[in-house]
C-alpha positions as CSV (number, residue, x, y, z in Angstrom):
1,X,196.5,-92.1,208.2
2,X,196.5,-94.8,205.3
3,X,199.1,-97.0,203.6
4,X,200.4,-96.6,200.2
5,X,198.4,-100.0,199.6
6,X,195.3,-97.8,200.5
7,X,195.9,-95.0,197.6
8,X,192.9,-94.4,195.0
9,X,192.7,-91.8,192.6
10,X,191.3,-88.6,193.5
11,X,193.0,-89.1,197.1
12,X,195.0,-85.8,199.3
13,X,197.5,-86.9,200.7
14,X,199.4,-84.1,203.4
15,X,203.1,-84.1,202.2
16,X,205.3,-81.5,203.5
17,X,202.6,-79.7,205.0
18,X,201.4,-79.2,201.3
19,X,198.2,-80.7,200.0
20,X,199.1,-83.4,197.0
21,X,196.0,-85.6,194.8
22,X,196.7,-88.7,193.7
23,X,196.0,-88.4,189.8
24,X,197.9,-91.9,189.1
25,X,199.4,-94.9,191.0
26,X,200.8,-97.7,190.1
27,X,201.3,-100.7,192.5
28,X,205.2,-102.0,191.2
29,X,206.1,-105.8,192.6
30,X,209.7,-106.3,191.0
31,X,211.6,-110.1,190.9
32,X,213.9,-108.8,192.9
33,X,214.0,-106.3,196.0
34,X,210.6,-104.7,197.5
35,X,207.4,-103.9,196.3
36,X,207.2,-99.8,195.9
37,X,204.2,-98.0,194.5
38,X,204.8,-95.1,191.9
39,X,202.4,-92.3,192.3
40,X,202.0,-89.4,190.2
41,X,200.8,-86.3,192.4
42,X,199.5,-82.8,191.6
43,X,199.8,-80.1,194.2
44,X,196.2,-78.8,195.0
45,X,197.1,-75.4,195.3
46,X,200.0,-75.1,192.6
47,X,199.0,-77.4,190.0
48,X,202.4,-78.6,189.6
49,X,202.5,-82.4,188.7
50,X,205.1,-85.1,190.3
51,X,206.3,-88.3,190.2
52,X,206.7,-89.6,193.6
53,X,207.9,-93.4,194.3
54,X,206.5,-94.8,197.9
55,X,207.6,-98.1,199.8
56,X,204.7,-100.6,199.8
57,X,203.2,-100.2,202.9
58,X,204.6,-96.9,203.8
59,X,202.3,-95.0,205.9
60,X,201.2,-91.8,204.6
61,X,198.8,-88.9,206.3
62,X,195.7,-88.3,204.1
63,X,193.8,-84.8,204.5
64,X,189.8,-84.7,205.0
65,X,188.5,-83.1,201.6
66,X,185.0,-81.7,202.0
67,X,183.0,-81.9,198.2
68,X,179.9,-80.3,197.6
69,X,177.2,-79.6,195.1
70,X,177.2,-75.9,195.5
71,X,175.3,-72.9,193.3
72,X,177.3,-70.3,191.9
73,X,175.4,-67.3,192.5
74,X,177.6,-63.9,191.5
75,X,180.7,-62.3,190.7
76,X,181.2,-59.2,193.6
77,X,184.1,-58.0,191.9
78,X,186.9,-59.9,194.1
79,X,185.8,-62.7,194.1
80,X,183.1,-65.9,193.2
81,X,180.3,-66.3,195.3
82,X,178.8,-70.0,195.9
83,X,175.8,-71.3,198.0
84,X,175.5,-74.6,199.5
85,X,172.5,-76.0,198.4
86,X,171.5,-77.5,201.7
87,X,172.7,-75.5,204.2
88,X,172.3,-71.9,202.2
89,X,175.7,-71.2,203.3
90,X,177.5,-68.8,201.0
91,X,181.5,-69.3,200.4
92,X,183.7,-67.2,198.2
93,X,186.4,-68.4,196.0
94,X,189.1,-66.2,194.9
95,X,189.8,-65.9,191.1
96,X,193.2,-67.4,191.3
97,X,191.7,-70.6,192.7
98,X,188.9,-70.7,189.8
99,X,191.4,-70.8,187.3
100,X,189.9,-70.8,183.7
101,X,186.5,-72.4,185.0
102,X,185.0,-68.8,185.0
103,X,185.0,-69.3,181.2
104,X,182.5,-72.0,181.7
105,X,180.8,-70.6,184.5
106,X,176.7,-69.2,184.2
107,X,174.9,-67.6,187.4
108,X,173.1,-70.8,189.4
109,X,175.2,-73.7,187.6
110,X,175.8,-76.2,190.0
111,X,179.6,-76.9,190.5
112,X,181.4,-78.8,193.0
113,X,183.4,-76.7,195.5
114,X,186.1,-79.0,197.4
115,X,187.3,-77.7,200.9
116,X,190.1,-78.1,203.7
117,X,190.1,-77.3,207.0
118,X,187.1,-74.2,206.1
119,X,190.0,-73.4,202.8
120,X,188.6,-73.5,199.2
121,X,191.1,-75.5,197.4
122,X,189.5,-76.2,194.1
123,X,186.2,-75.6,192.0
124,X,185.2,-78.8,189.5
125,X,182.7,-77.6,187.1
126,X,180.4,-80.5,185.6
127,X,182.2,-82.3,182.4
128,X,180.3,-80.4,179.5
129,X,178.4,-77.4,180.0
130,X,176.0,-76.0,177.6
131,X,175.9,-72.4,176.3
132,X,175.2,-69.7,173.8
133,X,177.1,-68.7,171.2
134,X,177.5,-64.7,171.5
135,X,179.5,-64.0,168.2
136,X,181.0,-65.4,165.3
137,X,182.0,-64.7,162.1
138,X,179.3,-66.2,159.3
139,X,181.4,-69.1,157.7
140,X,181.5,-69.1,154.2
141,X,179.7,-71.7,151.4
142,X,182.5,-72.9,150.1
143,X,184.4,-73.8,153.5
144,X,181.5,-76.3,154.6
145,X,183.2,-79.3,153.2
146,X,186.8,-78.8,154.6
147,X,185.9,-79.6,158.2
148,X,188.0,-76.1,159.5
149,X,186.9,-74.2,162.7
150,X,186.7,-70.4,164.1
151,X,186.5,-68.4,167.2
152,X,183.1,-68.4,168.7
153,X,183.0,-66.0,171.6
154,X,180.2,-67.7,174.1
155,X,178.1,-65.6,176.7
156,X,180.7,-65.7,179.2
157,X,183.0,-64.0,177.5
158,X,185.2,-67.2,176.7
159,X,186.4,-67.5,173.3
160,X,186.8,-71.5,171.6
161,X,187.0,-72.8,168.0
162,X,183.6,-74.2,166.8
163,X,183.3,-75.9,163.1
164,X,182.4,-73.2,160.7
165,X,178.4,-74.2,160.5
166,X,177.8,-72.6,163.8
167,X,175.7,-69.1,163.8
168,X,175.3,-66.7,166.1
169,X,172.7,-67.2,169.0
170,X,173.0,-70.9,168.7
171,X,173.2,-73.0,172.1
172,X,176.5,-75.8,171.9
173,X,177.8,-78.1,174.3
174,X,181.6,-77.2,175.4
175,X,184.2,-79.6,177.7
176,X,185.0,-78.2,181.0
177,X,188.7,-79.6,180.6
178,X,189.6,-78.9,177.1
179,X,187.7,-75.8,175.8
180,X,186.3,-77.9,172.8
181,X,183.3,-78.2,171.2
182,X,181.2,-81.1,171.6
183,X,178.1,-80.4,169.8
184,X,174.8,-78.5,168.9
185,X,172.2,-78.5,171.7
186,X,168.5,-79.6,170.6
187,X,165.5,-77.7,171.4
């Protein structure tokens, strides 16, 4: 149990029996009437974001979130297969909870695998990744100066717009969050 004068972000909080992360609070002290803190929660399981207003004070039940550095190690067809680096424990994670993070996903990249009570409830991949550019269409002379982008399919199958210099077989960084391109990898 905490207070609502306890919340950080990144914080599960147990809400009716559903898991909710604090992505954004806000403590509110008005001239009038009581402090209150507004909270902005997203459902661990659902994604769905909320806006949630909480007397300061309040007392609220937090849930024990379990993160750790883990390996991905294979696809088995049904699900994601991750080994805990220190323990060599293996835990699978369903599709559904990966989410588009398979797009960014290489065999033994480390990724953080977030637990509940033994439950998987989300897979947080490392902020940029780096990986190889599969296909692409040559870009043309001409189109160098205008800045424009085009698909790029990279090795795992994800497709994302890279500026038009990019070539085939060349290694680019890519955000996690956003799918974009972040640069050309040296070396």
């Amino acid at each position: 149990m905490a207070t609502t004068n306890d919340l950080k972000n990144g914080m599960v909080l147990v809400i009716e029996k559903q898991l909710w992360a604090v992505t954004d609070f806000q403590h509110v002290k008005p001239g009038k009437g009581p402090a209150f803190v507004r909270t902005k929660l997203k459902n661990v399981e659902s994604g769905k974001v909320v806006d949630r207003t909480f007397n300061a004070g309040m007392k609220v039940e937090t849930a024990t979130v379990d993160k750790r550095t883990m390996q991905y190690l294979y696809n088995d067809g049904t699900s994601y297969v991750f080994m805990d680096t220190a323990t060599f424990e293996q835990t699978e994670v369903s599709p559904a909870i990966m989410g588009d993070a398979v797009g960014f996903l290489l065999e033994n990249q480390e990724a953080v695998v977030a637990t509940n009570d033994g439950r998987v409830l989300y897979v947080e991949l490392p902020p940029t990744v780096e990986l190889l550019v599969e296909y692409t269409e040559p870009g043309l002379q001409g189109d160098r100066s205008s800045g424009g982008t085009k698909p790029a399919k990279l090795e795992t199958g994800k497709e994302i717009q890279v500026p038009l210099f990019i070539v085939n077989g060349e290694k680019i960084k890519v955000d996690t969050r956003d799918a974009s391109y972040q640069g050309r990898v040296q070396g």
